[in-house]
Residue frames as a rotation matrix with the C-alpha (Angstrom) as fourth column:
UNK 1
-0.359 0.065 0.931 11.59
-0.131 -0.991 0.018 -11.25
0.924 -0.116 0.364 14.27
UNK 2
-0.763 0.334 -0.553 10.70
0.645 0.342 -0.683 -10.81
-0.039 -0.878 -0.477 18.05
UNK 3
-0.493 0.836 0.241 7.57
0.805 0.332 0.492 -10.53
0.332 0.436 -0.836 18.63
UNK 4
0.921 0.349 -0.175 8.17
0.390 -0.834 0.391 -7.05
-0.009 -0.428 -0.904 20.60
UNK 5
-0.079 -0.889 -0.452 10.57
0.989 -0.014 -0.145 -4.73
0.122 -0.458 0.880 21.24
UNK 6
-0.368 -0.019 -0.930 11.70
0.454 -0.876 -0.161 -1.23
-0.812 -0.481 0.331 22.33
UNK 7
-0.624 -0.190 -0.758 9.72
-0.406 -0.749 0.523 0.81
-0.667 0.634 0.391 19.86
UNK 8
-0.481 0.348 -0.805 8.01
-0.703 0.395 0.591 -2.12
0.524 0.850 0.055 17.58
UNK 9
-0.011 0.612 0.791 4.78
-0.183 0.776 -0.604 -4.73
-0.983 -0.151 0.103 18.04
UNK 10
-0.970 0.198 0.138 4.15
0.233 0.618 0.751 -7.55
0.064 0.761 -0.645 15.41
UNK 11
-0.360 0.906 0.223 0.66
-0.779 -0.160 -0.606 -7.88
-0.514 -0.392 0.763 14.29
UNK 12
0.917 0.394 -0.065 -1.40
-0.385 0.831 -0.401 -10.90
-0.104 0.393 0.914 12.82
UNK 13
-0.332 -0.938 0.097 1.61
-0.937 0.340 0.084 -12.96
-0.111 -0.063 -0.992 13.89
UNK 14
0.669 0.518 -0.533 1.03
-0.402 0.855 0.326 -16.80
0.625 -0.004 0.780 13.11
UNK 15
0.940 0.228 0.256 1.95
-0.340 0.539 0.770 -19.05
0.038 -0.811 0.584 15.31
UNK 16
0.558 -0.829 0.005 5.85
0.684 0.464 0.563 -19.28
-0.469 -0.311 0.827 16.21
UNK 17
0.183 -0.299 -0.937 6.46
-0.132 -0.951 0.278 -16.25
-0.974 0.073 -0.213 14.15
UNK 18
-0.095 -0.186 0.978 6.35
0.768 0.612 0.191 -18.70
-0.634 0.769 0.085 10.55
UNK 19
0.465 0.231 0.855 5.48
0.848 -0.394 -0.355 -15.80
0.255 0.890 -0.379 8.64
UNK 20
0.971 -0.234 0.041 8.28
-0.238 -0.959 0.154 -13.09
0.004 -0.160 -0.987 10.34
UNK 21
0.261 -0.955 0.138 11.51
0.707 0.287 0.646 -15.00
-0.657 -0.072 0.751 9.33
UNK 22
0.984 -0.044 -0.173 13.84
-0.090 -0.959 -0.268 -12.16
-0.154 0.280 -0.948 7.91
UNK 23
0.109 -0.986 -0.128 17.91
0.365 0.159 -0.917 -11.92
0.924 0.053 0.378 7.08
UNK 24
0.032 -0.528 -0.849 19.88
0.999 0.018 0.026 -10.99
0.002 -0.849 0.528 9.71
UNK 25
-0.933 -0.342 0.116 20.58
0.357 -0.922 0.150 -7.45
0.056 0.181 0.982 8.41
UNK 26
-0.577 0.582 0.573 16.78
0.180 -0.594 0.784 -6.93
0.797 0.556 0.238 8.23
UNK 27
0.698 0.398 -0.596 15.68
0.688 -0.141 0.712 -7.81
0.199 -0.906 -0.372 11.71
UNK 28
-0.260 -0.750 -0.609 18.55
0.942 -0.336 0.012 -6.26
-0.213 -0.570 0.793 12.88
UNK 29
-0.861 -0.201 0.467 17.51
0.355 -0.896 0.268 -2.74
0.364 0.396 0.843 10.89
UNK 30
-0.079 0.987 0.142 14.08
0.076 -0.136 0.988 -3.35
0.994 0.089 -0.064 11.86
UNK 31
0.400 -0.050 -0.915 15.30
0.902 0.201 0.383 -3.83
0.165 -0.978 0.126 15.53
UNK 32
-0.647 -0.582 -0.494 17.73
0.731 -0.657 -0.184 -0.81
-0.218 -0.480 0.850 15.71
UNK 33
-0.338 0.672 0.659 14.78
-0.097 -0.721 0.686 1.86
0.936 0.168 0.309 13.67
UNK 34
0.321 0.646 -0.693 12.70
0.705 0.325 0.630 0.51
0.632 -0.691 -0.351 16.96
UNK 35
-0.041 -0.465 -0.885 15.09
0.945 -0.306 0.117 1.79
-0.325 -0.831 0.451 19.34
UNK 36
-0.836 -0.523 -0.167 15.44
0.536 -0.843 -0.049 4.98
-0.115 -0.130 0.985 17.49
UNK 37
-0.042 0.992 0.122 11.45
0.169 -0.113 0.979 5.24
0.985 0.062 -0.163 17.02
UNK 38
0.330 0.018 -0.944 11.07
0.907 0.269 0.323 4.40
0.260 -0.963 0.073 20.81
UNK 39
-0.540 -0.771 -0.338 13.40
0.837 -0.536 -0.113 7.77
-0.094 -0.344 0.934 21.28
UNK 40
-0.920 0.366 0.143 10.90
-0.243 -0.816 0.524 10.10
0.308 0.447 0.840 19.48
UNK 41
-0.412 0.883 0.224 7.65
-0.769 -0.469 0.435 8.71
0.489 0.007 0.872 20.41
UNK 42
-0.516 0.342 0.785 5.57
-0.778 0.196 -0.597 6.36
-0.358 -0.919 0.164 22.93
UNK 43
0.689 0.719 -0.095 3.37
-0.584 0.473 -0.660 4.53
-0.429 0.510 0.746 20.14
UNK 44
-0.255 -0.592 0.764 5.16
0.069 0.777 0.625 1.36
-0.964 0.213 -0.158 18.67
UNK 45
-0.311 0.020 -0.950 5.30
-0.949 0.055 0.312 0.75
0.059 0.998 0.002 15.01
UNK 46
0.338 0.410 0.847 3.85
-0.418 0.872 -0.255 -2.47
-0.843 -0.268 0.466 13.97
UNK 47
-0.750 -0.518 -0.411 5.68
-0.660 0.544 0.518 -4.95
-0.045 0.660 -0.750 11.86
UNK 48
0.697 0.684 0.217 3.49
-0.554 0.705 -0.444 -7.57
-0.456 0.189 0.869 9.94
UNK 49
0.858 0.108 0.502 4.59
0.219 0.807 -0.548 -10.20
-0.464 0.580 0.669 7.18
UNK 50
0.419 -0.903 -0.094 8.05
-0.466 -0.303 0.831 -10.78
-0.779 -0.305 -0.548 6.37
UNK 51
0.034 -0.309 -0.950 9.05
-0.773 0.594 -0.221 -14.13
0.633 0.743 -0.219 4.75
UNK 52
0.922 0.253 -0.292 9.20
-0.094 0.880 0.465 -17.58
0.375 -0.402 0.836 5.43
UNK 53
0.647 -0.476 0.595 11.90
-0.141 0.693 0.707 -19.72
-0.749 -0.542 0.382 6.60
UNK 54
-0.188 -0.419 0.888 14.36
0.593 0.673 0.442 -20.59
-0.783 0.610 0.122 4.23
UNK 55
-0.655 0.071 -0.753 12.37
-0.649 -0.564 0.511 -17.84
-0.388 0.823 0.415 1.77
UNK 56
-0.937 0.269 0.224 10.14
0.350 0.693 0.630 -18.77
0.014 0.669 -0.743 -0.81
UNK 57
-0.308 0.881 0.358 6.68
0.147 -0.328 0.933 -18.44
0.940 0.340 -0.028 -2.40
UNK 58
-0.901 0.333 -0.277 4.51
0.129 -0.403 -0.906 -16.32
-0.413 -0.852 0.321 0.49
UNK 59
-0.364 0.724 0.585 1.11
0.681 -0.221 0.698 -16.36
0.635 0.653 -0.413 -1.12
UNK 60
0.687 0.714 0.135 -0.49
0.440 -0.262 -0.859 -13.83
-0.578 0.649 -0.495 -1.30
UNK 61
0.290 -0.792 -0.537 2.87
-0.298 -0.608 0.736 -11.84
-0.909 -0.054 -0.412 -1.63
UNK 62
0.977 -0.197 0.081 4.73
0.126 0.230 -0.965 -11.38
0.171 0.953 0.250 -5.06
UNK 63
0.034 -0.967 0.252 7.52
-0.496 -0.235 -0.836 -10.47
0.868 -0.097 -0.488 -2.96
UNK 64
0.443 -0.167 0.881 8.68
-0.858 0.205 0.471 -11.45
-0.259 -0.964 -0.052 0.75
UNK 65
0.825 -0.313 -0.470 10.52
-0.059 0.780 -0.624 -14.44
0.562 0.542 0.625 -0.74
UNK 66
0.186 -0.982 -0.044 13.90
0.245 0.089 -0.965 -13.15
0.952 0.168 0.257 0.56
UNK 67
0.399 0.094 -0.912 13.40
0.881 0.235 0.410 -11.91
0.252 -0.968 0.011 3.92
UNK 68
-0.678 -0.723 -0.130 14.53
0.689 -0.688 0.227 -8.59
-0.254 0.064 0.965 2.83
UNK 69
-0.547 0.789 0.279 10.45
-0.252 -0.473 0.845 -7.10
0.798 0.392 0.457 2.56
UNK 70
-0.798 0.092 -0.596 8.59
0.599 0.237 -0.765 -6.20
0.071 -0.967 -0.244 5.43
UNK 71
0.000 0.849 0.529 4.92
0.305 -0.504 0.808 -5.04
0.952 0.161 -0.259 5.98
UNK 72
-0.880 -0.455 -0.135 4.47
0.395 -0.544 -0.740 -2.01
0.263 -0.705 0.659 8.13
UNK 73
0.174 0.984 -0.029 0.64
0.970 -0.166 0.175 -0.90
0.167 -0.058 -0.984 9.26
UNK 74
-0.788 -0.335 0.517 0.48
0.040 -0.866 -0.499 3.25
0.615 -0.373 0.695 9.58
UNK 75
-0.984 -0.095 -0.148 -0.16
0.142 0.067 -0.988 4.92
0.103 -0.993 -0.052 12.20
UNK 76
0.647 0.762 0.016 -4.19
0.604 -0.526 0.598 5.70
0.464 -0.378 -0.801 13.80
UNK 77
-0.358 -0.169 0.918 -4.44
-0.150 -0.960 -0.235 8.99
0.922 -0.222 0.319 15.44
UNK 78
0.504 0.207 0.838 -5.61
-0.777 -0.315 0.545 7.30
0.377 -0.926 0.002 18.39
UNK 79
-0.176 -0.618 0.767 -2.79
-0.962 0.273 -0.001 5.69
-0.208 -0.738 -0.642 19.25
UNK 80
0.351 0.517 0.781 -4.24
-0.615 0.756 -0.224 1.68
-0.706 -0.401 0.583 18.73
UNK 81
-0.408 -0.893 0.190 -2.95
-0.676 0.436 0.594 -1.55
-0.613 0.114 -0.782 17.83
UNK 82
-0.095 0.655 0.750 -5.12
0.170 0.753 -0.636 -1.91
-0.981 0.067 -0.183 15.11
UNK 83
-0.632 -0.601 0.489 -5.40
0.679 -0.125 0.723 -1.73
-0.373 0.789 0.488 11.63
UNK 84
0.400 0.354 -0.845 -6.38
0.126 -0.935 -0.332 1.38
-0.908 0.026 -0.419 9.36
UNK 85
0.082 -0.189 0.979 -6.01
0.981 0.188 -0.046 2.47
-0.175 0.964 0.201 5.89
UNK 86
-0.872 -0.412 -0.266 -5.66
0.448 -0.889 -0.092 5.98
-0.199 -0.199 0.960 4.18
UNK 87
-0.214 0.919 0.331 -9.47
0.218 -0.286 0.933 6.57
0.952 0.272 -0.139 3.92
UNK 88
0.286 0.459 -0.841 -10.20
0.914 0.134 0.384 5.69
0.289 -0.878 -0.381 7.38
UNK 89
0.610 -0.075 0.789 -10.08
-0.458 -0.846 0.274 9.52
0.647 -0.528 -0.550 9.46
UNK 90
0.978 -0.209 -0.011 -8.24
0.118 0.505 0.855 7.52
-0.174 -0.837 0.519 12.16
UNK 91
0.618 -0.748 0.242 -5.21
0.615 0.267 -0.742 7.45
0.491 0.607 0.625 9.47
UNK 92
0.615 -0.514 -0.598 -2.20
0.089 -0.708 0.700 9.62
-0.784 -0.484 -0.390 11.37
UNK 93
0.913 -0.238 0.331 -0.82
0.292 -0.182 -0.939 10.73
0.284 0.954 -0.097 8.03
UNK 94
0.724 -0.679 0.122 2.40
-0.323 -0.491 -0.809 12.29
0.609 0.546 -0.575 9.83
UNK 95
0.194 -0.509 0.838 3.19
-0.654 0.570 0.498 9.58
-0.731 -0.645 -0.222 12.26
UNK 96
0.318 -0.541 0.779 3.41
0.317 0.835 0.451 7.68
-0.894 0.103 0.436 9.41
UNK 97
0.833 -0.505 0.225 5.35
0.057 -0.325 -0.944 9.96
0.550 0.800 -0.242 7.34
UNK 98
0.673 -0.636 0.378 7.75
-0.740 -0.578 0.345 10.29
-0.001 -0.512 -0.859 10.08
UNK 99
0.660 0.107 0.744 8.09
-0.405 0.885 0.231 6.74
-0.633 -0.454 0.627 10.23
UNK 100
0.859 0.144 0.492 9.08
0.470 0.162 -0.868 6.84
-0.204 0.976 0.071 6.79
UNK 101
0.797 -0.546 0.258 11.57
-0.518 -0.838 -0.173 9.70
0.311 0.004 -0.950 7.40
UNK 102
0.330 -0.648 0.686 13.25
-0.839 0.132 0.528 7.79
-0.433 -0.750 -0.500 9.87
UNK 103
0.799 0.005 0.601 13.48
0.111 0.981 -0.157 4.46
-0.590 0.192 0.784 7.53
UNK 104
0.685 -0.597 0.417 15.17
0.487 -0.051 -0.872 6.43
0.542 0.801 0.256 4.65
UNK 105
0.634 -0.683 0.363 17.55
-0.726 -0.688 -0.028 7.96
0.269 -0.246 -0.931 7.31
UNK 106
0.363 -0.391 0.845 18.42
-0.791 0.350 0.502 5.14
-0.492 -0.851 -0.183 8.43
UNK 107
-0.458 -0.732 0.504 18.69
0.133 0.503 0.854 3.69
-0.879 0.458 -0.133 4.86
UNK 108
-0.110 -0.078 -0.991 18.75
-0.566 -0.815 0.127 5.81
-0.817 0.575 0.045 2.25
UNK 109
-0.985 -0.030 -0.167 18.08
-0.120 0.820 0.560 2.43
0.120 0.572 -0.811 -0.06
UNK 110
-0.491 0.735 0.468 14.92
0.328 0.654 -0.682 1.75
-0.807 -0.181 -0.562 1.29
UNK 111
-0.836 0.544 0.067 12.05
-0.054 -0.204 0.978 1.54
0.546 0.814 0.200 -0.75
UNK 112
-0.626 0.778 0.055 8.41
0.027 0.091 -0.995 2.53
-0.779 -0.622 -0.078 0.98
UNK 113
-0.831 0.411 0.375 5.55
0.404 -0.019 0.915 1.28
0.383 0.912 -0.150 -0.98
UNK 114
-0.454 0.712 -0.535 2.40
0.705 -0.079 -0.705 2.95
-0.544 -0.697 -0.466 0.26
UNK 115
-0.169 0.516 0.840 -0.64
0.871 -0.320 0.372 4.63
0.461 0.795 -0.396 -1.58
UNK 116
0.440 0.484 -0.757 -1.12
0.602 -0.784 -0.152 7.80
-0.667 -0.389 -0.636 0.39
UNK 117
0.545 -0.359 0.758 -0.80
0.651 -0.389 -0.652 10.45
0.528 0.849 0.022 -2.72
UNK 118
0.723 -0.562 0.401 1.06
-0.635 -0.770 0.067 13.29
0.271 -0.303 -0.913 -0.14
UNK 119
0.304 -0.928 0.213 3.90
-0.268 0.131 0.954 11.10
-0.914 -0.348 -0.209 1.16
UNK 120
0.505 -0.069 0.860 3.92
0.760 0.507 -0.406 9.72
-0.408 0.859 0.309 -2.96
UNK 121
0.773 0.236 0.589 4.12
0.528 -0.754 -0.391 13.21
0.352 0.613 -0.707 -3.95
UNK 122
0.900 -0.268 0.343 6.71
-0.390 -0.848 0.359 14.03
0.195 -0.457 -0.868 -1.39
UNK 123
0.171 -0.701 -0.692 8.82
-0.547 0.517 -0.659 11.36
0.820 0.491 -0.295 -2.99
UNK 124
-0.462 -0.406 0.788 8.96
-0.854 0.441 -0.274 9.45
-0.237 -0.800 -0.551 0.59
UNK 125
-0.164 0.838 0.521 6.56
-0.385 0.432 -0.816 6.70
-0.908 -0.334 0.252 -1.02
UNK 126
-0.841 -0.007 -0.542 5.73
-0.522 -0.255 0.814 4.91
-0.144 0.967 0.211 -3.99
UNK 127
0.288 0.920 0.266 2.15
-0.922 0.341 -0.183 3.39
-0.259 -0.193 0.946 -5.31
UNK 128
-0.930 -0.226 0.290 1.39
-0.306 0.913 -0.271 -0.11
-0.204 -0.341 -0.918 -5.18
UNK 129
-0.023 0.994 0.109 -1.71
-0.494 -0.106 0.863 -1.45
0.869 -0.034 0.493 -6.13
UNK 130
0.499 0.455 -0.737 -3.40
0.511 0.532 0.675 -3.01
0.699 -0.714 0.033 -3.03
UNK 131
-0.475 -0.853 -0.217 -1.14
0.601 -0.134 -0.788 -0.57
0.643 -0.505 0.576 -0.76
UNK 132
0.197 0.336 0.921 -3.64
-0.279 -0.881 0.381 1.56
0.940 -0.332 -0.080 1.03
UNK 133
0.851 0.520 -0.070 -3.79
-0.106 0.301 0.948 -0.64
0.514 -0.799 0.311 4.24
UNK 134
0.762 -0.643 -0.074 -0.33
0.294 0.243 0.924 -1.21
-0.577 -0.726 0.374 5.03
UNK 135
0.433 -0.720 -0.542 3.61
-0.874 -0.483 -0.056 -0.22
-0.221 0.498 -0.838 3.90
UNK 136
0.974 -0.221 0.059 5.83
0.220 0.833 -0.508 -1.95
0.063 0.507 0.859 2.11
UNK 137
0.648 -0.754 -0.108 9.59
-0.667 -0.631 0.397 -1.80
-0.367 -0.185 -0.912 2.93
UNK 138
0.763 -0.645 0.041 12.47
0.536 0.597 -0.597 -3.33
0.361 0.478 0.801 0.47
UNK 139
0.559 -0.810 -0.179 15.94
-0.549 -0.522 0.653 -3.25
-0.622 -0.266 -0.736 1.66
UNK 140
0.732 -0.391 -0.559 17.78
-0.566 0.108 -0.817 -3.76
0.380 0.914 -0.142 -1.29
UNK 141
0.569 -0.822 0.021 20.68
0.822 0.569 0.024 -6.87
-0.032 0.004 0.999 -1.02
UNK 142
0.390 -0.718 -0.577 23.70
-0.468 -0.694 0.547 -5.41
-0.793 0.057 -0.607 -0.66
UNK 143
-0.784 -0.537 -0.312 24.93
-0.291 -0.125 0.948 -4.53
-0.548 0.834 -0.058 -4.63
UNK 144
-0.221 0.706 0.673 21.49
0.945 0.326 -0.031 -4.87
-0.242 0.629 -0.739 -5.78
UNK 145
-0.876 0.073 0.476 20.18
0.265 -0.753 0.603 -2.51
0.402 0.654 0.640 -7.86
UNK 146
-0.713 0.650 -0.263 17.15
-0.075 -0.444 -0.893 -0.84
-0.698 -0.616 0.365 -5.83
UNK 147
-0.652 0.501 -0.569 15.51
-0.742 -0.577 0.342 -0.34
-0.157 0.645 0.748 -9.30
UNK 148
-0.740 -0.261 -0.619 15.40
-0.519 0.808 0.280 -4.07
0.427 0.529 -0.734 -10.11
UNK 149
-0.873 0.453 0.181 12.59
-0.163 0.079 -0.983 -4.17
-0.460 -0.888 0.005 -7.28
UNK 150
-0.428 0.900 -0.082 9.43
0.554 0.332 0.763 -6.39
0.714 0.282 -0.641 -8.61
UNK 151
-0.577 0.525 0.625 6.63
-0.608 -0.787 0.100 -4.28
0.545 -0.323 0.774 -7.52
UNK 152
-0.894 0.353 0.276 4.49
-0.156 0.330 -0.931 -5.75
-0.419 -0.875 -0.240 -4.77
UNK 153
-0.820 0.511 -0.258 1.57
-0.393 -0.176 0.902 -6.91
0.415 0.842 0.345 -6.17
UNK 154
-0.837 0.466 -0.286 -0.08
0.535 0.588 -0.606 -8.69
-0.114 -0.661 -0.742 -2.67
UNK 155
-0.462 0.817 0.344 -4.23
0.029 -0.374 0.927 -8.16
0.886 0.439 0.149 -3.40
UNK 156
-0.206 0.481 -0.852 -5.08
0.730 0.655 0.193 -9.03
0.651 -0.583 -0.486 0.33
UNK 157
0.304 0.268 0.914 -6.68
-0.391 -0.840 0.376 -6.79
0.869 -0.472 -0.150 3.32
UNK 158
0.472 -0.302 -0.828 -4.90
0.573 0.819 0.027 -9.49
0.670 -0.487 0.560 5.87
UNK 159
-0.515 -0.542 0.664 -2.86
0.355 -0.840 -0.410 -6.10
0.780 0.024 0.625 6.48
């Protein structure tokens, strides 16, 4: 994943990007949302934790294995490149429901894990335990079964 672009910052990036390796189709989706994020608003999204190289075990992660799962911090209401949860008042509940909007438009597959109970409730979300601090996006393999998605089960605040 680069480490900017139109629309998207990384955040707690390790060193050479070891922990933002991704398929091809996912940077690429995660690159083109940018551009169309970038159209609507001035604040970047922030991409965290992806997958290794090659894939494989990601402790803490029960997922990111495939390079097809992709942590997503929401937004603060002021605008900063820092992290927040859905307790914190800072939380921008509908910058990052748009955010959300714009993933499933842009694939109607995705899955968004994220504890906030209104975007849950407004079906744009599902819970996770440990999800308050950051999203979770699965883009289903093509011919995978969306359902077949192991829930996320990452306990950390790294996020």
């Amino acid at each position: 994943m680069p480490e900017s672009g139109p629309g998207f910052r990384t955040y707690n990036r390790e060193p050479g990007g070891t922990d933002q390796y991704g398929l091809e189709t996912t940077i690429d989706f995660f690159v083109e949302l940018g551009d169309a994020w970038e159209e609507r608003h001035e604040v970047p999204f922030q991409v965290g934790d992806i997958s290794r190289r090659g894939g494989g075990p990601f402790p803490p992660h029960a997922t990111h294995r495939n390079g097809n799962d992709v942590d997503l911090r929401p937004f603060r209401r002021d605008g900063e490149m820092a992290p927040t949860d859905i307790f914190d008042l800072a939380y921008d509940q509908d910058a990052t429901r748009e955010l959300v909007g714009l993933i499933k438009e842009q694939n109607p597959r995705a899955i968004v894990l994220f504890n906030d109970p209104q975007l849950i409730h407004e079906g744009l979300t599902r819970y996770s335990r440990g999800h308050y601090n950051h999203l979770h996006v699965h883009l289903p393999l093509e011919g995978s079964d969306p359902d077949e998605f192991l829930i996320c089960s990452c306990q950390h605040e790294r996020h």
